[in-house]
C-alpha positions, 0 to 999 in steps of 0.5 A: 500500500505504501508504494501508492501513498508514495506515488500520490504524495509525489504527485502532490508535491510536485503540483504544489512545490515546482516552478511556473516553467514546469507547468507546460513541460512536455519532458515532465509529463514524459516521465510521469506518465512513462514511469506510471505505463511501466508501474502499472505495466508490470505489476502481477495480475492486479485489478481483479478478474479483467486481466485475467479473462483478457490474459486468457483470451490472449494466449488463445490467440497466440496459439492459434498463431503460433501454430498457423491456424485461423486467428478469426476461429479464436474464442475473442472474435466470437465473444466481441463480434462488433468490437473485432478492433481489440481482437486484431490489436490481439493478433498483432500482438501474438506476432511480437509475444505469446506471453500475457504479461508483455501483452499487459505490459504492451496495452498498458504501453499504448494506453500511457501512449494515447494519454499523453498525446492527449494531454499535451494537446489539451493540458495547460497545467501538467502538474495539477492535471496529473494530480486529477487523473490520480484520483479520477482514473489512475486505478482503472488503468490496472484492469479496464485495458480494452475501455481505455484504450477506446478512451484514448482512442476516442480523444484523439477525435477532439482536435477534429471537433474544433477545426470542423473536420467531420470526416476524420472525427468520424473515423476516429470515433469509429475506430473507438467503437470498434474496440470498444463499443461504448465509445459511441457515447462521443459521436454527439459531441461533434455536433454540439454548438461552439458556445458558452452557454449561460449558467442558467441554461446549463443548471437546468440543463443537469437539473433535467439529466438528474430528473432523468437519472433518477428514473432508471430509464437511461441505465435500462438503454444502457443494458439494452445497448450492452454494458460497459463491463468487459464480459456482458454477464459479469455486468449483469452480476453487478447490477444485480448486486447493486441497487439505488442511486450512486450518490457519489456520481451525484456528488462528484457531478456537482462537486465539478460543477461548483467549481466550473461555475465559480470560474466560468467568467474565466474561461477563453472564447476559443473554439478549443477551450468551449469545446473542452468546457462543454465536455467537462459539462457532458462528464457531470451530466453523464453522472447524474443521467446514470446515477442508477446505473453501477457501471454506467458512470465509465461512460463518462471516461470519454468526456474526461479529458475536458474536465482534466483539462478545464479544470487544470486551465482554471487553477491559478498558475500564479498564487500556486497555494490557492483554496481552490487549487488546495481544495480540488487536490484535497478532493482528487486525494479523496477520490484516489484513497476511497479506491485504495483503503476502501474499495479495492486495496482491501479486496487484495486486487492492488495490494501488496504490490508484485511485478512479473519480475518474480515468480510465485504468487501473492499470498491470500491472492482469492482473485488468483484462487478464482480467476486463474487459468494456467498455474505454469505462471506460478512458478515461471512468468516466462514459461511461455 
């Protein structure tokens, strides 16, 4: 556990402690987001069963391969049909490694990849920015592999939005789609206005999304477009175990929004800074539009970029240790600890921490007892 305290607290102090130079300083986010591809990257098996059932699908693939038959007759291409980009991206893999771990390392690699073009494209201030996706989506890039890489696909398209290129927004949006479906969700973002709207406008508007959140209606689409979860049955399973509202998606939309609007005056007319405002916007008000849905809260995933990024633009850059400044960090801390003390760290999918580099497995692991498939990982990482 230690370890990611340790991560956290550096994250922090660089936030609050380097220089103005540092805040745009491409070398810096370089480092950070690398040195985090290969922490995560690394690590044995954490995050529970999604890397599993990924693993598993892999070394299929790869046998296929390596024993020349038809990669499309693999189990994966069965079981995501319409998403047969993540199944190729399999097959291209096979030809470089049969083992899972480089396979994870590899996806990992790409999703750290596809983060950091994003955020130097649309981060003015790295530092705090890497702060807001420590706590927003920093331990979801342990197991949600396939989502994330639709994401990072997915924001590659946002540039296209403000220079009113459909055609290549299109293809890249598509291109998401098809690895992972829910990347669906940012088709509308092309064809909303350029504009700033009004305070009033935007709290009825999320005042409405709330109302229809709280009616279940869009979580019941969502299961009939399919659900975000990796295997459509262990969605199920979730939802079944979970009933209500998610308060804490209520919360964090509004938490957001407090202070987007507290500095809206502050915000550039630029084509790009509207765009990125109006998707921040979208995040909150995909939380409240799912705040009965257990799963459905990842669609958001897709919209983030422009909160990291609005919010990062908002902070003051002169006077460092600001209330503002200090309050989003102290929120983005919470976010980050209530998923390592509360819900994942003592379920034993983070902790203690254990790269490939050494054999066995971690004591009292019950996702290993569960989830394991080839126990020739046990005792050799690299027996394939």
């Amino acid at each position: 556990m230690y370890v990611y305290i340790f991560i956290l607290v550096l994250a922090l102090a660089c936030a609050f402690l380097l220089k103005q130079g540092s805040t745009k300083s491409t070398a810096y986010l370089a480092c950070w987001l690398a040195a985090l591809a290969l922490f995560v990257g690394f690590s044995d098996m954490l995050g529970g069963y999604d890397r599993y059932i990924y693993a598993e699908l892999f070394d299929e693939v790869a046998d296929v391969q390596r024993t020349g038959g038809d990669v499309k007759t693999a189990y994966i291409f069965e079981l995501y049909p319409s998403e047969f980009g993540f199944s190729w991206l399999n097959v291209a893999i096979s030809y470089i490694t049969a083992n899972r771990y480089i396979f994870i390392l590899l996806l990992t690699i790409v999703i750290y990849a596809l983060l950091f073009i994003s955020f130097k494209r649309y981060v003015d201030n790295y530092p705090f920015a890497l702060v807001l996706f420590m706590g927003l989506i920093f331990f979801f890039t342990f197991t949600y592999l396939r989502q994330l890489i639709g994401v990072g696909v997915g924001w590659l398209s946002i540039e296209y939005v403000y220079k009113k290129k459909f055609w290549k927004f299109l293809v890249v949006v598509l291109l998401a789609t098809l690895i992972h479906n829910s990347a669906i969700i940012l088709f509308p973002v092309y064809f909303f206005p350029v504009k700033q709207y009004p305070k009033r406008t935007v709290i009825l508007l999320m005042v409405f999304c709330f109302i229809i959140g709280i009616t279940g209606i869009p979580s019941s689409i969502f299961e009939i477009y399919g659900s975000v979860s990796e295997m459509e049955g262990r969605g199920q399973s979730y939802a079944e175990n979970e009933v209500g509202f998610k308060v804490e998606y209520i919360l964090e939309a509004f938490f957001f929004l407090y202070f987007i609007f507290r500095n809206y005056e502050k915000i550039p007319k630029t084509p790009a800074r509207i765009v990125l405002l109006n998707m921040a916007l979208s995040f909150c008000a995909v939380l409240l539009i799912f705040s009965r849905s257990l799963n459905g809260g990842r669609l958001g995933w897709y919209y983030l970029i422009g909160l990291i990024s609005t919010l990062s633009f908002l902070v003051p850059n002169v006077k460092r240790i600001t209330g503002q400044y200090l309050v989003l960090a102290v929120f983005s801390c919470f976010l980050y600890l209530r998923i390592l003390l509360f819900a994942w760290g003592p379920l034993g999918t983070l902790y203690p921490y254990k790269s490939f580099f050494t054999n066995g497995v971690r004591e009292g692991d019950w996702v290993h007892e569960k989830w394991e498939y080839d126990n020739g990982y046990d005792t050799n990482k690299f027996y394939r």
